[in-house]
C-alpha positions as CSV (number, residue, x, y, z in Angstrom):
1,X,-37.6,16.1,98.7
2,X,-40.2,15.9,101.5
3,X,-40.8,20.0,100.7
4,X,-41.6,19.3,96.9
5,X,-44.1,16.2,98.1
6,X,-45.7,18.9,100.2
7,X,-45.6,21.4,97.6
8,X,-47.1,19.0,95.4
9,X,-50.0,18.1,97.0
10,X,-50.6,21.7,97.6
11,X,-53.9,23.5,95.8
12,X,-52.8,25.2,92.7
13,X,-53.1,28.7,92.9
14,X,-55.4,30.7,90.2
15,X,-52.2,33.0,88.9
16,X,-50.4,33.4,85.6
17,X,-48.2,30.2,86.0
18,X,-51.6,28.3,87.0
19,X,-53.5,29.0,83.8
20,X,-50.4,27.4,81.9
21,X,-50.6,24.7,83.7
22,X,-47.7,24.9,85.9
23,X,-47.9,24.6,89.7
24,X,-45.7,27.1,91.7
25,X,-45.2,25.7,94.7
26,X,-44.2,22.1,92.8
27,X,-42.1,24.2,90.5
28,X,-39.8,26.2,93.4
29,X,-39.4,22.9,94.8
30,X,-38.2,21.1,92.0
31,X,-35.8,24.2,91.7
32,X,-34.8,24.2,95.2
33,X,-33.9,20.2,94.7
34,X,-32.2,21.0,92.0
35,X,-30.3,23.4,93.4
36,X,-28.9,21.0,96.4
37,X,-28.4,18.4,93.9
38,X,-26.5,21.4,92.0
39,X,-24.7,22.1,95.1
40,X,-23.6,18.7,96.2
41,X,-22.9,17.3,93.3
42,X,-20.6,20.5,92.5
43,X,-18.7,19.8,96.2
44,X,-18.6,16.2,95.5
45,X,-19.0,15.0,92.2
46,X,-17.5,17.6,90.0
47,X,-14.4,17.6,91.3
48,X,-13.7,13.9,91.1
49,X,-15.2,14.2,87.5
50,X,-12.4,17.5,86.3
51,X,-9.8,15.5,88.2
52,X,-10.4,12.5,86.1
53,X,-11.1,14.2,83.1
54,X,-7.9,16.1,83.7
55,X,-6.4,13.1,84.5
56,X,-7.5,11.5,80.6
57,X,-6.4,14.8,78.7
58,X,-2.7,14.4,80.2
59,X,-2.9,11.1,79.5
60,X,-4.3,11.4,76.1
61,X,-1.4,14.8,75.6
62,X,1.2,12.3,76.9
63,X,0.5,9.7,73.9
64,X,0.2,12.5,71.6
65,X,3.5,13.7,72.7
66,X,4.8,9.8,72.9
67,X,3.6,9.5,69.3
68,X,4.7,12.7,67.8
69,X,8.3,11.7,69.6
70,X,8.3,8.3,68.1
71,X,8.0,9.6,64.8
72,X,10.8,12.0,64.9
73,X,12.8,8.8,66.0
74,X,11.8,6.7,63.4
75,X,12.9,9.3,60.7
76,X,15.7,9.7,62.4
77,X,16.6,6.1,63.1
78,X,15.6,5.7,58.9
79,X,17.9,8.2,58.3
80,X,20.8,6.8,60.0
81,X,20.4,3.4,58.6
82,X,20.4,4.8,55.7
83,X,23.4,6.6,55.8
84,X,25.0,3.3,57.8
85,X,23.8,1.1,54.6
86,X,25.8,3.9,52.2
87,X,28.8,3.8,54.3
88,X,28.8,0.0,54.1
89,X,28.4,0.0,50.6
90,X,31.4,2.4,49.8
91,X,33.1,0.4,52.8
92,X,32.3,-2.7,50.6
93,X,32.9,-1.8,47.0
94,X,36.2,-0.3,48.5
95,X,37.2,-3.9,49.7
96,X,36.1,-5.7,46.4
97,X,38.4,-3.4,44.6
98,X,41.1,-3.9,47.1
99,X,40.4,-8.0,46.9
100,X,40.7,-7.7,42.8
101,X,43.8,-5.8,43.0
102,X,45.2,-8.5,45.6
103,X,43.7,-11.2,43.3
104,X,45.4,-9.7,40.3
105,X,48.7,-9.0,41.9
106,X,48.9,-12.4,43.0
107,X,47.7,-13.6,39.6
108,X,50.7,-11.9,37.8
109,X,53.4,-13.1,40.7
110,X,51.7,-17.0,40.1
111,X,52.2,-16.4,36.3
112,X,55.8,-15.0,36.5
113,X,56.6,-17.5,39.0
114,X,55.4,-20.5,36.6
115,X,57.0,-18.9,33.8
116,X,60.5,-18.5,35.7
117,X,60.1,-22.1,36.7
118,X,59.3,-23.5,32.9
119,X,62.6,-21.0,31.7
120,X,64.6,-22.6,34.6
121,X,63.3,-26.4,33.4
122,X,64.0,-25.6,29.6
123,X,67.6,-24.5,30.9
124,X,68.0,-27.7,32.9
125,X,66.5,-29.6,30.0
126,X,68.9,-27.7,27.6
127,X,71.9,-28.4,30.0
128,X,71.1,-31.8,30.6
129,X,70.6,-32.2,26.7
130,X,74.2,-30.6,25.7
131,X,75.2,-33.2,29.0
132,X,74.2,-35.8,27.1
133,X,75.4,-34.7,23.6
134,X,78.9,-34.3,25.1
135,X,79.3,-37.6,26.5
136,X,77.7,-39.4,23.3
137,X,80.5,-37.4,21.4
138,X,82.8,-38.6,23.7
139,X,81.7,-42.0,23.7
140,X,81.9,-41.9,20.2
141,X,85.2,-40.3,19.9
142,X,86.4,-42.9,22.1
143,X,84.7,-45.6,19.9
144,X,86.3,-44.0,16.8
145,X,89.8,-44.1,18.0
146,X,89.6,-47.7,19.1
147,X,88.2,-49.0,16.2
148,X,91.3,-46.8,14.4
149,X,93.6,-48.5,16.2
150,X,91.8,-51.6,15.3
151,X,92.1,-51.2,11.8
152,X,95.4,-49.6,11.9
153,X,96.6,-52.5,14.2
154,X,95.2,-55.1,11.2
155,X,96.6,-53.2,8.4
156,X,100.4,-53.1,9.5
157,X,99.8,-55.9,11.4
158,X,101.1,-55.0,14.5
159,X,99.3,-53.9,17.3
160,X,99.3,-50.1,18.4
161,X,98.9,-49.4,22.0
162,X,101.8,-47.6,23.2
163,X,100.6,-44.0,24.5
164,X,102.0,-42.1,21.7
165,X,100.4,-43.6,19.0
166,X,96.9,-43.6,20.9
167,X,97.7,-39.6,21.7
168,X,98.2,-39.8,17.8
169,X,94.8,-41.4,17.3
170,X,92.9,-38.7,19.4
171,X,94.2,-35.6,18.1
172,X,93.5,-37.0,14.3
173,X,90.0,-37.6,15.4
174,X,89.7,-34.6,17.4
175,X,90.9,-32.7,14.1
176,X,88.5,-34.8,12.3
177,X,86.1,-34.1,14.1
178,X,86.9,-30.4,14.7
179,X,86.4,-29.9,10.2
180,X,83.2,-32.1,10.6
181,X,81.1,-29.8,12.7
């Protein structure tokens, strides 16, 4: 820098470049300067500078990379939920079906079971009901043949209760009884 001040303040001389305008001297040194600058900067400042911008584009690839790699994830992560979300679906339709059958099955067994149960009442009803029917006709029968002996007692005036003549009684009522139904 001190040899362009001295430059500088040097007379310009009468050439070519001088007619222009332009001083020689100031000129070389200002290329000489810029030259060191050139120089040193191209030792010390370049390299920093490519290592950093070298440093950014890996960097910056990286991402790229990071990106591109996250988006072939994505479709495949889509994809497999997707084909997850099928399989429950089938999975799930598959167990409603099952679940109706089930339901149904157990449906029909309830039914049959309730309709067993009302054939085995209307039996017991039925039983109990002939039950009852046989021991009113009993009851009866017995009521018949005492009141015969009753009135057969009062009509020859003598009372009948020796074993024969109640035996008597009951099979004339039982026949009587037998041509009534």
């Amino acid at each position: 820098m001190v040899l362009s001040s001295l430059l500088a303040s040097a007379p310009p001389s009468p050439s070519l470049l001088g007619g222009l305008g332009v001083n020689l001297l100031a000129f070389i040194s200002q290329l000489v300067s810029f030259g060191i600058v050139v120089f040193v900067l191209g030792k010390l400042g370049f390299p920093v500078i490519q290592r950093m911008l070298e440093k950014r584009r890996s960097i910056i690839q990286e991402g790229v990379e990071n990106a591109e790699r996250a988006k072939r994830d994505l479709v495949e992560a889509t994809a497999n939920a997707e084909e997850i979300l099928r399989k429950a679906s089938i999975e799930g339709q598959a167990r409603i079906e099952q679940a109706t059958k089930m339901a149904e099955k157990e449906a029909q067994r309830i039914q049959e079971e309730a309709q067993a149960r009302a054939a085995q009442f209307e039996q017991q009803q039925v039983a109990r009901i002939q039950q009852e029917a046989a021991r009113a006709r009993a009851e009866l029968s017995r009521l018949v043949v005492n009141l015969s002996i009753n009135a057969a007692g009062k009509v020859i005036s003598k009372s009948v209760d020796t074993k024969d003549n109640r035996r008597m009684v009951e099979e004339f009522v039982a026949t009587s009884e037998a041509k009534g139904q």
